[in-house]
C-alpha positions as CSV (number, residue, x, y, z in Angstrom):
1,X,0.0,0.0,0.0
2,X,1.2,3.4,-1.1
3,X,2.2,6.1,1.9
4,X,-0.3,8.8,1.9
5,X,0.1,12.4,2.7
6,X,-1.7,13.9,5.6
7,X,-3.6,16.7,5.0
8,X,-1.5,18.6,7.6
9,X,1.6,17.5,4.9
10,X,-0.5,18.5,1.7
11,X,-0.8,22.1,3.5
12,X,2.8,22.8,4.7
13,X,3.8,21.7,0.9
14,X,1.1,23.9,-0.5
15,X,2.1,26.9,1.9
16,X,6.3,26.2,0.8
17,X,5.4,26.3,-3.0
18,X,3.7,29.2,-2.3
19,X,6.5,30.8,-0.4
20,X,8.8,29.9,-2.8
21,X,6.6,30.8,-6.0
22,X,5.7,34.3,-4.2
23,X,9.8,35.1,-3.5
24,X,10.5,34.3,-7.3
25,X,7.6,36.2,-8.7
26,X,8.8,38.9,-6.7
27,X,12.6,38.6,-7.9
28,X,11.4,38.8,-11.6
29,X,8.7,41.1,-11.1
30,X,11.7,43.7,-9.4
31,X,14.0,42.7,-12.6
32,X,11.3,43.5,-15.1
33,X,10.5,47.0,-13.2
34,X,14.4,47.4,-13.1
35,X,14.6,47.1,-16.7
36,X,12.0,49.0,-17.8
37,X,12.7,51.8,-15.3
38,X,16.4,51.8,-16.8
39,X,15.0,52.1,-20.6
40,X,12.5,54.8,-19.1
41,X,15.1,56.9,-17.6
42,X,17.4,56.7,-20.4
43,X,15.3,57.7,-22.5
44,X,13.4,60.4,-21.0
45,X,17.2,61.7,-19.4
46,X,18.1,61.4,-23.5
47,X,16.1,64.3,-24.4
48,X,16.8,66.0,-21.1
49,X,20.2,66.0,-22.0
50,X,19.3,67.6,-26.1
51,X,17.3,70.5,-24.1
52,X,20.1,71.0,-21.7
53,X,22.9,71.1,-24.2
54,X,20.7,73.5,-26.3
55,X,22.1,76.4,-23.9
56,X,25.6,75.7,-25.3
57,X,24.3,75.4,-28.5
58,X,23.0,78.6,-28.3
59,X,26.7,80.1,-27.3
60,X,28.5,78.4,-30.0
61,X,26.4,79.8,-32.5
62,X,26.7,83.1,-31.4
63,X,30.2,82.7,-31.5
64,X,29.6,81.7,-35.3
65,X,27.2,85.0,-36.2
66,X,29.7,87.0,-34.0
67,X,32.3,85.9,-36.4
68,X,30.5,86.4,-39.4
69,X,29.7,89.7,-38.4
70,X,33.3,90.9,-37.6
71,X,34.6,89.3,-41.2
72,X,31.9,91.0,-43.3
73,X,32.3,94.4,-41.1
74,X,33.4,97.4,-43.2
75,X,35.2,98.9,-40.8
76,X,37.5,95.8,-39.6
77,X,37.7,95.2,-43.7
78,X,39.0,99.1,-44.2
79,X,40.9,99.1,-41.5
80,X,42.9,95.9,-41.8
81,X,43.7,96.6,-45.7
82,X,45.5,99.7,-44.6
83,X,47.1,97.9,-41.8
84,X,47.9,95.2,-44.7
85,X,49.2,97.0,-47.3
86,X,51.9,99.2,-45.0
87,X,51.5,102.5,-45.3
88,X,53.0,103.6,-41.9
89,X,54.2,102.4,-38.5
90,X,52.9,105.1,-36.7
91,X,49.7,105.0,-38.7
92,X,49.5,101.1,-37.8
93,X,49.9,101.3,-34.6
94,X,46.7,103.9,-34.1
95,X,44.6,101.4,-36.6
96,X,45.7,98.8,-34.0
97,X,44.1,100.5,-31.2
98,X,41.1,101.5,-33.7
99,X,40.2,97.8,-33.9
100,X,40.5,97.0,-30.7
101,X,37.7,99.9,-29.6
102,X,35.9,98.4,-32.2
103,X,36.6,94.6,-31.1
104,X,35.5,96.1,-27.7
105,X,31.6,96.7,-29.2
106,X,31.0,92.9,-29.9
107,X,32.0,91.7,-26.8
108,X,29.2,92.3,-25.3
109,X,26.9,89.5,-27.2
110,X,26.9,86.8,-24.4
111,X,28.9,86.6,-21.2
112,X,30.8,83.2,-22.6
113,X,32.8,84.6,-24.6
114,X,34.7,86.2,-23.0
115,X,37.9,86.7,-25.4
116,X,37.9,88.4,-29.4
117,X,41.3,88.7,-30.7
118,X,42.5,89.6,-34.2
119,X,46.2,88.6,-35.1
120,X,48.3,89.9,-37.9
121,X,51.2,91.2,-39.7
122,X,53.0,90.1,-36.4
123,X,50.8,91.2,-34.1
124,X,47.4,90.2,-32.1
125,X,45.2,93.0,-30.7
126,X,42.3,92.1,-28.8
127,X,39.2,93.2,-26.1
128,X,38.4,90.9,-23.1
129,X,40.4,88.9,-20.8
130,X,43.0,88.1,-23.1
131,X,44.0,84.8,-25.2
132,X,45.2,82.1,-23.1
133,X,46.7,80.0,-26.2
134,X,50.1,79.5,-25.9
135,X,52.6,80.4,-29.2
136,X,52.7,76.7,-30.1
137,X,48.8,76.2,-29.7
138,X,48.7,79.7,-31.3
139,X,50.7,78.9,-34.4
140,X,48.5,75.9,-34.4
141,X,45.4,77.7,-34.9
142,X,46.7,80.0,-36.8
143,X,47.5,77.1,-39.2
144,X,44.1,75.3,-39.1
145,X,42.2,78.9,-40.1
146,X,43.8,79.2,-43.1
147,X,43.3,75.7,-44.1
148,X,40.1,76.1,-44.1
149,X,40.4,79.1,-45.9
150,X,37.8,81.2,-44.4
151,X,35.3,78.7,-43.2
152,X,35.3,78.9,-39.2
153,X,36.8,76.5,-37.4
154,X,36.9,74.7,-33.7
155,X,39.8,74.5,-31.2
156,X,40.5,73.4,-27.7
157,X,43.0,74.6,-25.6
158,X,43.8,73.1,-22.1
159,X,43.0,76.4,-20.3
160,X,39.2,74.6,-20.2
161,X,38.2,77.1,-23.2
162,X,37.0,76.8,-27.4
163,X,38.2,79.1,-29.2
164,X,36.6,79.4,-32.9
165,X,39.4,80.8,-35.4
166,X,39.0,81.7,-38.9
167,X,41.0,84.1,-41.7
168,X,39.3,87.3,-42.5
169,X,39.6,87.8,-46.0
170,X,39.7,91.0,-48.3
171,X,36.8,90.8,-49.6
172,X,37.2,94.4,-51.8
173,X,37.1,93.3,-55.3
174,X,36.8,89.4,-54.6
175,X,40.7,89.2,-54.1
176,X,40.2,86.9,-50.8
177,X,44.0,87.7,-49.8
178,X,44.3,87.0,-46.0
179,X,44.1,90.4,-43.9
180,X,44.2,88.6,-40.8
181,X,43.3,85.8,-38.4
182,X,39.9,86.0,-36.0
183,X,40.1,84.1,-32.7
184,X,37.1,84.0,-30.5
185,X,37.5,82.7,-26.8
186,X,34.5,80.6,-25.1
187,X,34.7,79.8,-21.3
188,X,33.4,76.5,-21.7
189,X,34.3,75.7,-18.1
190,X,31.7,78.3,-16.7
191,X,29.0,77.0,-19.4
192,X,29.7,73.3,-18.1
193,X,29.2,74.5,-14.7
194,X,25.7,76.5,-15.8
195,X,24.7,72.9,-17.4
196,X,25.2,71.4,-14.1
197,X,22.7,73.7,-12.5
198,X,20.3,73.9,-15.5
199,X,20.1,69.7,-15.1
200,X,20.3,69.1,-11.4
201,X,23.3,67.3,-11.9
202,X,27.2,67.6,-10.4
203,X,28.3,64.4,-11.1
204,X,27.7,64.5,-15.4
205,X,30.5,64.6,-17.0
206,X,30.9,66.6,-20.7
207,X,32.8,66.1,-23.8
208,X,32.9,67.9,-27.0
209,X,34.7,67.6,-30.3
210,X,34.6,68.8,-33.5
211,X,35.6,67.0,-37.4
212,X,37.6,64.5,-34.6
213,X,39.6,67.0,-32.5
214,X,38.7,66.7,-29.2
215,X,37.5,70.6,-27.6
216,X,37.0,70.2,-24.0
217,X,36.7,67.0,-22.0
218,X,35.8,66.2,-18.0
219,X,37.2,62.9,-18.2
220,X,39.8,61.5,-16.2
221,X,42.7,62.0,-17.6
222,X,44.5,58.7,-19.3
223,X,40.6,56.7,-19.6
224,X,39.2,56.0,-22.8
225,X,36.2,57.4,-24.0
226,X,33.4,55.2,-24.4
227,X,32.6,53.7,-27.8
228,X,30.0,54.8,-30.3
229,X,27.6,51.7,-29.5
230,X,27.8,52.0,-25.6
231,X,25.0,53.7,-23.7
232,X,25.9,52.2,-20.2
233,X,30.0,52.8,-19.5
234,X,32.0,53.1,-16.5
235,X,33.8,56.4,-15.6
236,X,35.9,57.0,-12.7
237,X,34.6,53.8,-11.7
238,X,30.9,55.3,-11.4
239,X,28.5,53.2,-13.3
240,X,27.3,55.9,-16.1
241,X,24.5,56.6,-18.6
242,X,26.0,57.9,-22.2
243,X,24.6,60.0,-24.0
244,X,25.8,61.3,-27.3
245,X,25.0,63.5,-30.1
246,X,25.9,66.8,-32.6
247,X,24.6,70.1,-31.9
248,X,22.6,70.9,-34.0
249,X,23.4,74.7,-35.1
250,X,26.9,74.6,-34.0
251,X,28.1,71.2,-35.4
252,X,29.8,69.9,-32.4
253,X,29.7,66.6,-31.3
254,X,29.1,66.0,-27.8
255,X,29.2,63.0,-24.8
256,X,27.3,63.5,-21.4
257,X,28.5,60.5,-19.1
258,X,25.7,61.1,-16.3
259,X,25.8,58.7,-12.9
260,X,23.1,56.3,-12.9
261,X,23.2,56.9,-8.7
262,X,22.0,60.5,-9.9
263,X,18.9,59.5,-11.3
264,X,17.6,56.5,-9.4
265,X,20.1,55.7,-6.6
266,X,17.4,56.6,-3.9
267,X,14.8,54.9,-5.7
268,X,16.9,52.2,-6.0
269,X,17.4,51.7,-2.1
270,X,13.1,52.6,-1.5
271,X,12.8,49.9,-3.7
272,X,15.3,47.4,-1.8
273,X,13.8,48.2,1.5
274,X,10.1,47.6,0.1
275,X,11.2,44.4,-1.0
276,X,13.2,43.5,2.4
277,X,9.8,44.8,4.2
278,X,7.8,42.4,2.0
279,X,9.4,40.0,2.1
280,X,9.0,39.9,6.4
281,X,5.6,40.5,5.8
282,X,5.3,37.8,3.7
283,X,7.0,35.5,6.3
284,X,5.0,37.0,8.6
285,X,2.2,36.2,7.2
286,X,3.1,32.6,6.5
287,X,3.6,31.7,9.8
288,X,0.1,33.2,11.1
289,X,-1.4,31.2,8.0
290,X,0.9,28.5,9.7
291,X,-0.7,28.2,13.1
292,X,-4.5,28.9,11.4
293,X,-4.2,25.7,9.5
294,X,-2.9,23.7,12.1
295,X,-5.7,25.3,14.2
296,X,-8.0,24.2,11.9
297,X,-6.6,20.9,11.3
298,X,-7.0,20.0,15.1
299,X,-10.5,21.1,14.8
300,X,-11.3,18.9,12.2
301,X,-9.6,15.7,13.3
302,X,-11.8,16.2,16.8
303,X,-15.0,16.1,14.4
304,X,-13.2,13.1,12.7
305,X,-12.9,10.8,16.0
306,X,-16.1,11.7,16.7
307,X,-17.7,10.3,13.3
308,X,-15.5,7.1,13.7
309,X,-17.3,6.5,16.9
310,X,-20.3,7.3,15.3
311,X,-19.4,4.7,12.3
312,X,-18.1,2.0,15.0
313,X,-21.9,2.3,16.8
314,X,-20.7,4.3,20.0
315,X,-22.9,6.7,21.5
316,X,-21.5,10.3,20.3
317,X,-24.2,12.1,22.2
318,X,-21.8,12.3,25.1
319,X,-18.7,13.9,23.4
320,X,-18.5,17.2,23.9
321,X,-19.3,19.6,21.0
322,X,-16.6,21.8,19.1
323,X,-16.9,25.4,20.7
324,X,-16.8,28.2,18.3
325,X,-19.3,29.5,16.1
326,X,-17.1,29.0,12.4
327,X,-18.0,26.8,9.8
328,X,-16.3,23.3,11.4
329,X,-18.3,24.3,14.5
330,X,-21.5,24.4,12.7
331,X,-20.6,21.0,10.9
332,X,-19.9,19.5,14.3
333,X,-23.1,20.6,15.2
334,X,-24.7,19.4,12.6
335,X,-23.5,16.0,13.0
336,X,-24.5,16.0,16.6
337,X,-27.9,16.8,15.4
338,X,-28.3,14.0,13.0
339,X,-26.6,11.4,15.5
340,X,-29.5,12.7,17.4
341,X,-31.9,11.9,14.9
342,X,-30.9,8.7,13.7
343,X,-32.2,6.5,16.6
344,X,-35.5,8.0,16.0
345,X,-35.6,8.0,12.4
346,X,-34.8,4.3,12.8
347,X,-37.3,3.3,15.5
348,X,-40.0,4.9,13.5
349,X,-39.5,4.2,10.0
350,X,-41.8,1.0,10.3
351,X,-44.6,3.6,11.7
352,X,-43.9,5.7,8.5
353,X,-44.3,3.0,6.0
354,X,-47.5,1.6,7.1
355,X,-48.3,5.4,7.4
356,X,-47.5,6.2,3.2
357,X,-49.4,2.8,2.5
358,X,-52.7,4.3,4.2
359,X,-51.9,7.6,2.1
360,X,-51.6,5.7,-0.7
361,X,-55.0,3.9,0.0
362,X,-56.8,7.3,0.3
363,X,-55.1,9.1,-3.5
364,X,-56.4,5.6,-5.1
365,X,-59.9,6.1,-3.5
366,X,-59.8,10.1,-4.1
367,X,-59.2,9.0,-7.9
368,X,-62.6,7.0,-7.9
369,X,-64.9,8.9,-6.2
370,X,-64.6,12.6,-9.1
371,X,-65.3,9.6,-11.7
372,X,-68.3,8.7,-9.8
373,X,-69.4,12.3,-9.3
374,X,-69.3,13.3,-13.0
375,X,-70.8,10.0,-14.6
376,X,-74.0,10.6,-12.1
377,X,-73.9,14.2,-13.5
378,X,-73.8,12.6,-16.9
379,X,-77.0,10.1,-15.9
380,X,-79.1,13.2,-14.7
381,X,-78.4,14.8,-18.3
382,X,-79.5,12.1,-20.1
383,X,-82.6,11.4,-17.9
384,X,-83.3,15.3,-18.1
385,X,-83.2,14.7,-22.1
386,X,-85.8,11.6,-21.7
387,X,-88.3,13.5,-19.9
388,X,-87.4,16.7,-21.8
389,X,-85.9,19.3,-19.0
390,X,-83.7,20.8,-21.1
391,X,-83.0,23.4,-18.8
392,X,-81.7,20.6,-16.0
393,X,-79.9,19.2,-19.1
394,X,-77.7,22.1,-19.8
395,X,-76.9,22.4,-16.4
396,X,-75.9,19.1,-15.9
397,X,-74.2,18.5,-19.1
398,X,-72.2,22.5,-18.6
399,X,-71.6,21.3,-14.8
400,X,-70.2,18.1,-15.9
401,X,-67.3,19.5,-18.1
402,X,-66.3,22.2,-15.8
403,X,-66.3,18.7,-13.6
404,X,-64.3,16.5,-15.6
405,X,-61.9,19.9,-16.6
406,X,-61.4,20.5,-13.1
407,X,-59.7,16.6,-12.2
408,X,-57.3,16.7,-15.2
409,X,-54.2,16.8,-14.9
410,X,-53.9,19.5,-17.5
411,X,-52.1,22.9,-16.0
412,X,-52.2,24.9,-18.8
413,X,-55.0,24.8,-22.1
414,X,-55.6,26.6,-25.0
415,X,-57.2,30.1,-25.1
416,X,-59.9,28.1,-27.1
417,X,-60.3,25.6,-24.9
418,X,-60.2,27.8,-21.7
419,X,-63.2,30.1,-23.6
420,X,-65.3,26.6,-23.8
421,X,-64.8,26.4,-20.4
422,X,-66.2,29.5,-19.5
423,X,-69.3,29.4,-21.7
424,X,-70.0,26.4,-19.7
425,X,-70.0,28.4,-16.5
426,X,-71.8,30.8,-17.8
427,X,-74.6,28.5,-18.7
428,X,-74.9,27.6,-15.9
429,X,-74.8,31.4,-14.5
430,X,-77.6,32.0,-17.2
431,X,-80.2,29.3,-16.1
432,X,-79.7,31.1,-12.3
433,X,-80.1,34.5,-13.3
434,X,-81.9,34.4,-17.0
435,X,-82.0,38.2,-17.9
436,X,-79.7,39.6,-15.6
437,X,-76.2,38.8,-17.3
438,X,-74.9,39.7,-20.9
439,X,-71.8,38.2,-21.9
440,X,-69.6,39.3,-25.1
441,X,-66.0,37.7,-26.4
442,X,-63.4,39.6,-28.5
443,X,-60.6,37.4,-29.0
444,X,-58.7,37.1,-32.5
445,X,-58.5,33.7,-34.1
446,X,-54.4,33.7,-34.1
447,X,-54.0,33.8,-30.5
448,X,-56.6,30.8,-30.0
449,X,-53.7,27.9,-29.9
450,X,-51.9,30.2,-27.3
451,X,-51.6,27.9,-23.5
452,X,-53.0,29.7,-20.5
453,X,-53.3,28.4,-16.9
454,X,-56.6,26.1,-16.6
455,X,-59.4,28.4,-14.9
456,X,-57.6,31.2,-15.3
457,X,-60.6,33.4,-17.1
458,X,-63.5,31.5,-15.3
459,X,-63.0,32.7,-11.7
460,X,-62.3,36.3,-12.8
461,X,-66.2,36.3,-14.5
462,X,-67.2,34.4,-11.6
463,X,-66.0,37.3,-9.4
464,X,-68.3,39.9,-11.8
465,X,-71.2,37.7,-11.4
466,X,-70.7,37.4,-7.6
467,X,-70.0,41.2,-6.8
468,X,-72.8,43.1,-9.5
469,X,-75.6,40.0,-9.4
470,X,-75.8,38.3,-6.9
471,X,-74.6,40.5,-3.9
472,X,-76.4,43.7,-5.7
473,X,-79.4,42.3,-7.9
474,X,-77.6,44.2,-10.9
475,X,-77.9,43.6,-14.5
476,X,-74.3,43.2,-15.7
477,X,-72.5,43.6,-19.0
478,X,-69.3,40.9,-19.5
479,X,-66.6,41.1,-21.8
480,X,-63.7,39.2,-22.3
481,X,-60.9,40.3,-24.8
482,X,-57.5,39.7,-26.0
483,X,-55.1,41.9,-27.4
484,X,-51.5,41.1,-28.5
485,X,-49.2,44.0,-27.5
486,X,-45.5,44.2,-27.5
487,X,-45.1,42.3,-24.2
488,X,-47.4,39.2,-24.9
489,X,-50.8,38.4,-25.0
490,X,-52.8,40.8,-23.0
491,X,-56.4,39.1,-21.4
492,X,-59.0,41.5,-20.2
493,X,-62.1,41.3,-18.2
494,X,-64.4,43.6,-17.5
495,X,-67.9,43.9,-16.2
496,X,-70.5,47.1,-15.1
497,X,-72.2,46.3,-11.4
498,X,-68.9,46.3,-9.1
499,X,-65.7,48.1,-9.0
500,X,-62.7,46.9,-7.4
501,X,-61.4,48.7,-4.0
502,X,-58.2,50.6,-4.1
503,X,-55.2,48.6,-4.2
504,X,-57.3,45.5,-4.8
505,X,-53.7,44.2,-6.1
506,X,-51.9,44.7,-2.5
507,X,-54.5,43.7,-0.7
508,X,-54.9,40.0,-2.8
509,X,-51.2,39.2,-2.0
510,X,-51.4,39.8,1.5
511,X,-54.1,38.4,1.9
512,X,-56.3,40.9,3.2
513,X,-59.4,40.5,0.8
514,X,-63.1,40.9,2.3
515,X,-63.5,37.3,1.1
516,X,-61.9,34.1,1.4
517,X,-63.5,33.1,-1.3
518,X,-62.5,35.7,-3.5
519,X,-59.0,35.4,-2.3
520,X,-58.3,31.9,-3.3
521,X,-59.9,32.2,-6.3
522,X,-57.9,35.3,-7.7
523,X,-55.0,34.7,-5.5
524,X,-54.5,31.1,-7.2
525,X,-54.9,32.5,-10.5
526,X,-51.8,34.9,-9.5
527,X,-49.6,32.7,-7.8
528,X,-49.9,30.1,-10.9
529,X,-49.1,33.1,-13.4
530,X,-46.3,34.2,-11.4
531,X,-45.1,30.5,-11.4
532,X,-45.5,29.6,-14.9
533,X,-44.1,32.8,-16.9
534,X,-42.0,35.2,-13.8
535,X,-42.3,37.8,-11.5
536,X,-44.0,40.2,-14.1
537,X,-47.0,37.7,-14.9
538,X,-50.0,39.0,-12.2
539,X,-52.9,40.1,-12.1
540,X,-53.9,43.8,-12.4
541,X,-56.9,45.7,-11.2
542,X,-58.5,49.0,-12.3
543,X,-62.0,51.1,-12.4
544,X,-62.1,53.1,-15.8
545,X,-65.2,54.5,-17.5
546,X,-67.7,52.4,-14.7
547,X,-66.8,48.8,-15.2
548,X,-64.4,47.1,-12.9
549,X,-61.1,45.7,-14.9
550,X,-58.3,42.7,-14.4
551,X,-55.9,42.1,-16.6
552,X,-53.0,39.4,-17.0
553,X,-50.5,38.7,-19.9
554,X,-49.0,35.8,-21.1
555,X,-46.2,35.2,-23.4
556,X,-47.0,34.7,-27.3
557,X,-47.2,30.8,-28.3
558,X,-45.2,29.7,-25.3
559,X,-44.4,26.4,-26.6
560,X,-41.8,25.6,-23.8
561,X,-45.2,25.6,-21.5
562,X,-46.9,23.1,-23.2
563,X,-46.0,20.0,-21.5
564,X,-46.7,21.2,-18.1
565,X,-49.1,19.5,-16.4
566,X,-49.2,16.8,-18.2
């Protein structure tokens, strides 16, 4: 025989899978958010970084109208031909200070720059703080200007500043001979710092270069800048974001190396601690889950010695019930009350038997005796035809098939079969009171196959009879019709004589009618409607125009009904 888990087992299994699934759905869950919050950030830090760097694009290409300005200016154009073409120390040397008044105008166009010198025929005059460039670096420049011949060019200088050079040219008759060289001075170490404060950031880290010179860079000296394809890099040792791209006015190529501490590191920890704190709570709450089970467990294996006794034949009546009022307490309960019960249903299920054999001995006589009653009924009619009493013939004959209609086992008929019915009645309710009842049908011939409840129309005219003839000696008009409406088959009947009381509808279903006669009559014929076709089958009660009104509806051609009953 296989070894079989307790129950106890199966739970502490359960509960252990369920630790363990929990901790892992967790684990990936954090990775997943991890990931996505990395993409997230990089991306929305990504454009961050294009608005930020805007602000520097906006001083490079100032530097770049600035320059344009000074090379097409008619004065610095005038004034350096003279200077270029010799004709007088003296005279030179006030042209000199000439251009550097008029240097002195532009300098003004944004607090970066912060240097413009001109350099020629040996000499560099300038306004500002002054060139930092020493002669090699200058001679360098110098150099890459007129290689470009005229087009403005980038260059870093270690002082942590960009200087844009570029040859102005004569420009008087399209010669384009050099007149001199332009050098404009950015302090890209104050822009960096401005960055900083425009993006919230200290620890970023900037680089810019230009046609593959390198500008200006806040690397650590000797470390390799990252490759093109990297957009996570390690600088200083500080994990990094990358970011890279080209200005777009200015041309210059840039790389932001922003710590990924900066942007999430405190999240990072929240997030750590949440899971350390859910992770107790989860324990927590295994453990409680823990002692409720075994709890339970002991419960249930009490109410499981006590149904072995019970199986063995030992009189449980004596142990102790569970105490509590939870659902194992109720079971116990339970039990106890059908170990009660037992004995007694045992000792007297002998007395019950011979007790369903005598009802069955009074249905089998209750079946003969209706059969009895309606073949005398059908005797009498017959004899009334021999000696010609047609009147006790009708009777007889009407009162026999509202007889042998009544014992059927039918539930529901036809409309035309129900209408049959109920000219039978009111043959009879003719021969009582001869001129005192008029009677009229309006029913259309397509709704005559339709099923309605047995005697549903026959007490409702019995009702007009009994309230406007026979309680007040009143001639009464009857009519029964049928309309079909959107909701069904709609059955009116309505009589002059009688009006019903206010809220006759109430009253009927709480039972509070003047008669008990009355009441079971109408009341059956609402309780069966509401049974056979819903809570919105009943009857309903009016007065309108002097003739007292109920109404019911039943569905159109219910053919699902037509087997009840039967």
């Amino acid at each position: 025989m296989k070894p079989t888990l307790t129950l106890s087992k199966k739970l502490s299994l359960i509960l252990v899978a369920f630790f363990c699934s929990m901790l892992i759905v967790v684990v990936l869950l954090l990775n997943g958010l991890k990931n996505e919050y990395d993409r997230q950030v990089y991306s929305i830090n990504s454009e961050n970084t294009r608005n930020s760097l805007s602000r520097a694009d906006s001083v490079f290409s100032s530097a770049l109208l600035l320059s344009d300005l000074i090379v097409t200016d008619d004065f610095f154009q005038s004034t350096l031909s003279t200077i270029k073409d010799g004709d007088g120390e003296s005279l030179e040397d006030g042209l000199w200070g000439d251009v550097i008044a008029r240097l002195s105008t532009f300098l003004d166009s944004s607090s970066l720059i912060v240097d413009i010198s001109i350099a020629g025929d040996g000499r560099i005059a300038g306004s500002g703080s002054g060139m930092a460039l020493s002669s090699s670096s200058l001679s360098d420049a110098i150099s890459l200007a007129r290689s470009a011949e005229g087009a403005p060019v980038w260059l870093g200088s270690d002082d942590g500043s960009i200087y844009l050079v570029r040859t102005i040219r004569r420009q008087e008759f399209l010669s384009l001979d050099e007149l001199a060289i332009l050098l404009i001075r950015i302090d890209v170490t104050t822009l960096s710092s401005m960055l900083r404060e425009d993006f919230s950031n200290a620890g970023m880290r900037l680089v810019f270069s230009y046609d593959g010179r390198l500008l200006y860079s806040e690397y650590p000296e000797g470390e390799k800048l990252p490759s093109s394809y990297e957009v996570v890099a390690s600088v200083g040792n500080i994990p990094c974001y990358i970011y890279r791209g080209v200005l777009p006015q200015s041309g210059i190529s840039y790389i932001d190396a922003v710590p990924q501490d900066s942007l999430y590191g405190g999240i990072i920890q929240r997030v750590v601690g949440a899971f350390a704190v859910l992770l107790i709570m989860l324990i927590l709450f295994l453990l409680l889950l823990n002692h409720i089970v075994k709890r339970m467990l002991s419960r249930i294996n009490a109410l499981r010695e006590k149904m072995d006794a019970f199986e063995k034949g030992s009189n449980v009546t004596s142990i102790p019930s569970l105490p509590g009022s939870d659902e194992i307490a109720q079971l116990n309960d339970h039990f106890d009350n059908m170990a009660k019960g037992y004995k007694e249903i045992v000792e007297d299920n002998y007395q019950r038997e011979i007790m369903m054999k005598d009802s069955s001995i009074k249905i089998l006589t209750q079946q003969i005796n209706p059969h009895f009653l309606y073949n005398v009924l059908d005797s009498i009619y017959w004899m009334s035809q021999k000696y010609n009493a047609d009147d006790i013939a009708s009777m007889s004959y009407s009162l026999a098939s509202l007889f042998r209609a009544a014992v059927s086992s039918e539930d529901l008929v036809t409309v035309h079969k129900e209408l049959e019915l109920l000219e039978s009645f009111l043959d009879i309710q003719r021969s009582r009171f001869p001129d005192s009842i008029r009677y009229s049908v309006s029913v259309p011939e397509e709704v005559m196959d339709t099923m309605i409840p047995k005697f549903s129309l026959q007490p409702l005219v019995e009702n007009a009879v009994k309230h406007s003839v026979e309680e007040n000696g009143i001639r009464t008009e009857i009519e029964v019709s049928c309309h079909i409406t959107e909701h069904g088959v709609l059955f009116e009947v309505s009589n002059t004589g009688s009006a019903f009381p206010e809220n006759m509808a109430e009253k009927l279903r709480e039972g509070i009618v003047s008669s008990s006669t009355e009441r079971i009559g109408l009341q059956n014929i609402d309780e069966r409607l509401n049974l056979l076709f819903g809570e919105e089958s009943h009857l309903y009660f009016r007065n309108e125009n002097g003739r007292a009104i109920v109404s019911f509806t039943v569905p159109w051609r219910q053919d699902d009904y037509s087997s009840i009953g039967r």
